[in-house]
C-alpha positions as CSV (number, residue, x, y, z in Angstrom):
1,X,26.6,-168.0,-38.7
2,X,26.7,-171.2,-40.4
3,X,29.2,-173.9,-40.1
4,X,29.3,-176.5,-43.5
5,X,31.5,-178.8,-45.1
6,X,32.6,-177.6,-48.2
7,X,34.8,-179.7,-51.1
8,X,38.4,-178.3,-51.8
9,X,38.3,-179.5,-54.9
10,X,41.0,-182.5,-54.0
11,X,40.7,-186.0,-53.0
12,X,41.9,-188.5,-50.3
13,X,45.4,-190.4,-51.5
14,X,44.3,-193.5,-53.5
15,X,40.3,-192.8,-53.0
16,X,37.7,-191.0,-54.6
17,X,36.8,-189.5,-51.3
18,X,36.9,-185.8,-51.7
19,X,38.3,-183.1,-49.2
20,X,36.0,-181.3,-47.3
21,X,37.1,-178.3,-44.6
22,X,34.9,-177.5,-42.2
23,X,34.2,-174.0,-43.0
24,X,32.0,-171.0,-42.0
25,X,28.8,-168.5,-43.6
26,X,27.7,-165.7,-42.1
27,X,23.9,-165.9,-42.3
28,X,23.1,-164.0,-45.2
29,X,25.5,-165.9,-47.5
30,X,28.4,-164.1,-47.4
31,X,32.3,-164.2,-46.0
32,X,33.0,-167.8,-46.0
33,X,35.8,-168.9,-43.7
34,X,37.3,-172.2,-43.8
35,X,38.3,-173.1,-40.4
36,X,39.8,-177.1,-40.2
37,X,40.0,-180.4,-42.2
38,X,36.7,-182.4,-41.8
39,X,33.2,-182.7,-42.3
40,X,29.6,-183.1,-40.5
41,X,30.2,-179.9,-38.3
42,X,28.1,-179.9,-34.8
43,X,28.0,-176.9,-32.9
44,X,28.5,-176.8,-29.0
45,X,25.8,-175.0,-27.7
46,X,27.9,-171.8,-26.4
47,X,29.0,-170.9,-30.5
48,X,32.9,-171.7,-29.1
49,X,33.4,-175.3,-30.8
50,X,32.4,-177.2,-33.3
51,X,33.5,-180.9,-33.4
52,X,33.2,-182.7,-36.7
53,X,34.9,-186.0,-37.8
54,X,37.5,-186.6,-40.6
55,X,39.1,-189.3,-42.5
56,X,42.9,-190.4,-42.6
57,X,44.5,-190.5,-46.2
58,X,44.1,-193.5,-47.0
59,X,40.4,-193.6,-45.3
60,X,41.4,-196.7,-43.0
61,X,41.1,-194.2,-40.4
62,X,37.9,-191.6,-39.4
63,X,39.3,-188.7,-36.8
64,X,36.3,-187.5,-34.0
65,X,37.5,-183.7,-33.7
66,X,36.8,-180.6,-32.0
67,X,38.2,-177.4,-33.1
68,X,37.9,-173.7,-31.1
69,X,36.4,-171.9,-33.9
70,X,38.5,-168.7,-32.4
71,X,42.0,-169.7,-33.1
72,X,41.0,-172.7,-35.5
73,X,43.0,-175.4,-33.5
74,X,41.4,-178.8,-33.5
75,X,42.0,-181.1,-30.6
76,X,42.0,-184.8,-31.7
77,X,39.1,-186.7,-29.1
78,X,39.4,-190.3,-30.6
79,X,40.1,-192.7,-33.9
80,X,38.0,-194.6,-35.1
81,X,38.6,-197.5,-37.4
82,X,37.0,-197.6,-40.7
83,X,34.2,-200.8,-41.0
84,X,32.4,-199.8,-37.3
85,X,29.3,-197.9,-36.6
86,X,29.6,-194.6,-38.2
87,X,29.8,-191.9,-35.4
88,X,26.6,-189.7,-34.1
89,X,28.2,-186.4,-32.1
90,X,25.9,-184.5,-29.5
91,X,26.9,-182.1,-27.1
92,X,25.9,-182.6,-23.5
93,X,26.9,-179.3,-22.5
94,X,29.5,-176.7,-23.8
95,X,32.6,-178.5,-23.0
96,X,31.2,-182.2,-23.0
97,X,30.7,-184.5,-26.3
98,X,29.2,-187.3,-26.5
99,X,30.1,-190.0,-29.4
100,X,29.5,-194.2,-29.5
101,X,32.7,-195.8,-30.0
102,X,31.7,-199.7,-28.8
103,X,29.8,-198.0,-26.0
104,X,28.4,-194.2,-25.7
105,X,31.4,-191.9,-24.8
106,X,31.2,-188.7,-23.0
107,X,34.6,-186.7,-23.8
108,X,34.9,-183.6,-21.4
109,X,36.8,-181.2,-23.4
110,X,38.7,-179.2,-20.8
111,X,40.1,-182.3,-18.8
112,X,40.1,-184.8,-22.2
113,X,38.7,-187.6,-19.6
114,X,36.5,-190.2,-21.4
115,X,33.8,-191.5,-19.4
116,X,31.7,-194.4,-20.3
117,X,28.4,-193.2,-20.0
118,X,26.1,-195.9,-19.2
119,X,28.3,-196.7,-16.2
120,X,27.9,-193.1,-14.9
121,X,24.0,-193.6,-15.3
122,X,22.3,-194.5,-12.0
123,X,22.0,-197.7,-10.9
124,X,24.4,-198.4,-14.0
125,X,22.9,-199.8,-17.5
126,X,23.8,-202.8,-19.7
127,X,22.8,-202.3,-23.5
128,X,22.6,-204.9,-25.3
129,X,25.6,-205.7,-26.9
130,X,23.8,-207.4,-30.4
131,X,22.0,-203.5,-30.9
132,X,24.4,-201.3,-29.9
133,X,23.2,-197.4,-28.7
134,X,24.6,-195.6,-31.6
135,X,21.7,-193.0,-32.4
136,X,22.3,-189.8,-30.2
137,X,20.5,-186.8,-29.1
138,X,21.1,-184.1,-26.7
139,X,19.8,-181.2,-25.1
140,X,21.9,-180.0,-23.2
141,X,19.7,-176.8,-21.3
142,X,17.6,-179.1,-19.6
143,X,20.0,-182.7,-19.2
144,X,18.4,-184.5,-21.8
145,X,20.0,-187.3,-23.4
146,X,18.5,-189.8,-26.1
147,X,20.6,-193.1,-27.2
148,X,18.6,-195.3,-29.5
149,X,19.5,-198.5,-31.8
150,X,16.7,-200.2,-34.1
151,X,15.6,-202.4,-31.5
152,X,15.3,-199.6,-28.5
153,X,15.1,-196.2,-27.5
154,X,16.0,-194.9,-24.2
155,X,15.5,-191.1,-22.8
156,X,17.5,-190.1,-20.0
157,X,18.0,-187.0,-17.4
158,X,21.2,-185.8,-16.1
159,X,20.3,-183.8,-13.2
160,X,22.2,-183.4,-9.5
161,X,21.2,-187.0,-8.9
162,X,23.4,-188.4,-11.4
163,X,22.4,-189.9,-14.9
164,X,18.9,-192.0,-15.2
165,X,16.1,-193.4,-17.2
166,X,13.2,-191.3,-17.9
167,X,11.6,-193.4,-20.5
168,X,12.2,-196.8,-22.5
169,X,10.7,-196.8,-26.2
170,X,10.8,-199.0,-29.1
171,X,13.8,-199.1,-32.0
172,X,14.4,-195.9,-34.4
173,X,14.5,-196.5,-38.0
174,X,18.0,-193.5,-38.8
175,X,19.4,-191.0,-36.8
176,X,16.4,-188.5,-37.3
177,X,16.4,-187.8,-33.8
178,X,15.3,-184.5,-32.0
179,X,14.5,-182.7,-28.7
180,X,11.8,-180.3,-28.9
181,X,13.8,-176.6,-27.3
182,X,11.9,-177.0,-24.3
183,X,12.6,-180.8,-23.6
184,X,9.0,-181.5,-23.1
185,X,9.4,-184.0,-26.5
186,X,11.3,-185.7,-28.4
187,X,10.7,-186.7,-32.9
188,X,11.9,-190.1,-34.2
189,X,11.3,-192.4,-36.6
190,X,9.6,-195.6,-35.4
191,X,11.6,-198.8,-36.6
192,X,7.9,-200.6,-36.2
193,X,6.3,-198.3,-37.7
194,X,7.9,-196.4,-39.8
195,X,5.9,-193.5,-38.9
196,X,7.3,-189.9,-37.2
197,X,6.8,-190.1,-33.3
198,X,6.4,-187.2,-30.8
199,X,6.7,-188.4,-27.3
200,X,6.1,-186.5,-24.4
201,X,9.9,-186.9,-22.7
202,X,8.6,-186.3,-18.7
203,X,4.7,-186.9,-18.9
204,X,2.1,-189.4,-20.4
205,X,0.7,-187.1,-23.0
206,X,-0.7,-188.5,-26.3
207,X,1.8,-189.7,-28.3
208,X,1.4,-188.1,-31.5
209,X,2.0,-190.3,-34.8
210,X,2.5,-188.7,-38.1
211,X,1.3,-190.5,-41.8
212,X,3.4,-192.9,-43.0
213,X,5.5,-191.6,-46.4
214,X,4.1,-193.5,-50.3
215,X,7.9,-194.9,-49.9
216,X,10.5,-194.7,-47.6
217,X,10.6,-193.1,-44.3
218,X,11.5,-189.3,-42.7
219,X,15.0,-188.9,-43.0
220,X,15.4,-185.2,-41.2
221,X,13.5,-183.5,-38.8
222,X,13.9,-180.3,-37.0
223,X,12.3,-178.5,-34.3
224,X,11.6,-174.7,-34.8
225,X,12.8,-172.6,-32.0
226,X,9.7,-171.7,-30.5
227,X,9.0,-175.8,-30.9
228,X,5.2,-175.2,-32.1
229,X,6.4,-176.4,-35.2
230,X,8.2,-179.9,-36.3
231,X,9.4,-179.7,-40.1
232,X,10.4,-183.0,-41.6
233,X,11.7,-184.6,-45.0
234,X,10.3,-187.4,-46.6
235,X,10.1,-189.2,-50.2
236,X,6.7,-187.3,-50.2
237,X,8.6,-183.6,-50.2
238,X,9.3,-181.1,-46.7
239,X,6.8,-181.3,-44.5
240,X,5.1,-178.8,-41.3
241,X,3.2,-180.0,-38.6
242,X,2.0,-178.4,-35.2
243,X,3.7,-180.2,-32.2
244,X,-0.1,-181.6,-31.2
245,X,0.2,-183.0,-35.1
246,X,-2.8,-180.8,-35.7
247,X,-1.8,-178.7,-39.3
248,X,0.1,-180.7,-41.2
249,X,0.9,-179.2,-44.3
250,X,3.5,-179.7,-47.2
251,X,5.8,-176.9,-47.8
252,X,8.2,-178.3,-50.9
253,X,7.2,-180.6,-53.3
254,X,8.9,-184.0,-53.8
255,X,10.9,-183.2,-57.1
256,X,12.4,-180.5,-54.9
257,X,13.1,-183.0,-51.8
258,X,15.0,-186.1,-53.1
259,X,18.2,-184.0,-52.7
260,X,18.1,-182.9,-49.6
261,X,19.8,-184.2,-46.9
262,X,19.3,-182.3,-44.0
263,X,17.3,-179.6,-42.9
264,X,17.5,-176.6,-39.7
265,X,15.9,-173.4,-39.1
266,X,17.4,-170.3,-38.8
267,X,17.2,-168.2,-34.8
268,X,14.2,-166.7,-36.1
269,X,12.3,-169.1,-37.2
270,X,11.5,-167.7,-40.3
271,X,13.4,-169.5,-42.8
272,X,14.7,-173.1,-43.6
273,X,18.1,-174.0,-44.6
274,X,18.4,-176.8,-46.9
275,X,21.5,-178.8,-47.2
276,X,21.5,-180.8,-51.2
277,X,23.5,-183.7,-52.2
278,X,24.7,-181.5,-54.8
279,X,26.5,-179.3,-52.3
280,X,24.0,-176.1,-52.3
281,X,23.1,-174.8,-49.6
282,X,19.1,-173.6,-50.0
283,X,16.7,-170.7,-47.6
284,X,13.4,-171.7,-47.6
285,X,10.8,-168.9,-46.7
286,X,8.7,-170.4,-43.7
287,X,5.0,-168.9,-43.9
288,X,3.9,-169.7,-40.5
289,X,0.6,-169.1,-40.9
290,X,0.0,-170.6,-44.4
């Protein structure tokens, strides 16, 4: 299944904004269900919950949400007010959210307690408040947590010890941010660089450093589930690459890239799903061994 925003066809009072509902597709393209008001759906990694984020009427106002995709009710977690950092949600485990709202916020959905997470981190961090840690990642099988701003990028483990730092790194250039399955490393965009980054998260393995784009920079990168493979988008089309960055290869020409704006595999592995800025929704065929 595949959770989406899709338009209703109307638009915020007094903006151009239109409505989205966070809706669902079964795999195969069929039986769409719209669940709740909202948009940028995130899955928690049990299937149960999806939080997303939403706008106010008169857009002065953007809702952090989590709805039980179940019985479709959607639990407000916080407002945010429009003119701050745009919101990055990862899940830290099936019931636990993590959003930056002035500082990285961990929302525990069965108790609603908000917890301040670099105060929970061991001894307890103090990010500087001229680059805030908006950028986040998660994976939440093995405690893995990345928060990341364009001047720094920090990799941390929450294991029986408490919360703490695994790695320091330098600035990301967007949120194309990403855990390998296994946590063994983690893609980014360099803000020095401009380049795509695979770091080793818990050793001192080669750090792998992928060609720089003829303009621009990666925008979206995704991990197959195996995590041999890393695809990528760039001004110079969608892009495969072996974790070692042995194989690289391009899978989609650049006239067909320029309008997509985020890409994720399907279970298998076998397949791409491309998400346009005209609203389609795309499978792309993944030869493995092309």
């Amino acid at each position: 299944m595949l959770a989406f925003s899709l338009a209703t066809g109307g638009k915020k009072r007094g903006a151009e904004w239109p409505l989205t509902d966070v809706s669902l597709i079964d795999a195969n393209g069929q039986n769409v269900q719209r669940l709740a008001p909202g948009f940028n759906p995130t899955w928690s990694p049990s299937g149960d919950l999806i939080a997303c984020l939403d706008y106010g009427d008169n857009l002065d106002e953007l809702y952090i949400r989590i709805v039980d995709i179940s019985t479709g009710q959607s639990t407000l977690v916080t407002t945010v007010k429009r003119g701050g950092v745009f919101p990055v949600l990862a899940w830290m485990s099936n019931t636990e959210l993590l959003y930056y709202q002035d500082t990285v916020v961990l929302f525990d959905y069965r108790t609603a307690q908000k917890s301040e997470l670099f105060e929970m981190m061991t001894p307890p961090f103090s990010p500087s408040s001229s680059s805030p840690f908006q950028i986040l990642a998660a994976l939440p099988e093995q405690g893995l947590i990345a928060v990341a701003s364009g001047h720094a990028l920090i990799v941390l483990e929450r294991d029986g010890n408490g919360i703490h730092v695994l790695k320091q790194l330098e600035g990301v250039d967007n949120p194309a941010l990403a855990f390998s399955p296994d946590g063994s490393a983690l893609a980014y965009v360099s803000a020095l660089t401009q380049q795509i980054k695979i770091v080793p998260t818990r050793s001192n393995d080669r750090v792998v450093e992928l060609p720089w784009a003829s303009r621009g920079t990666a925008w979206s990168v995704a991990w197959s589930p195996d995590g041999a493979s890393l695809v990528y988008v760039d001004a110079d089309g969608v892009h495969m690459v072996n974790r070692d960055g042995s194989g690289l290869r391009r899978i989609q020409e650049p006239s067909d890239s320029d309008g997509i704006l985020r890409l994720a595999w399907s279970p298998q592995g076998t397949s791409l799903i491309l998400s346009q800025a005209s609203g389609l929704l795309l499978s792309l065929p993944i030869l493995v061994n092309q």
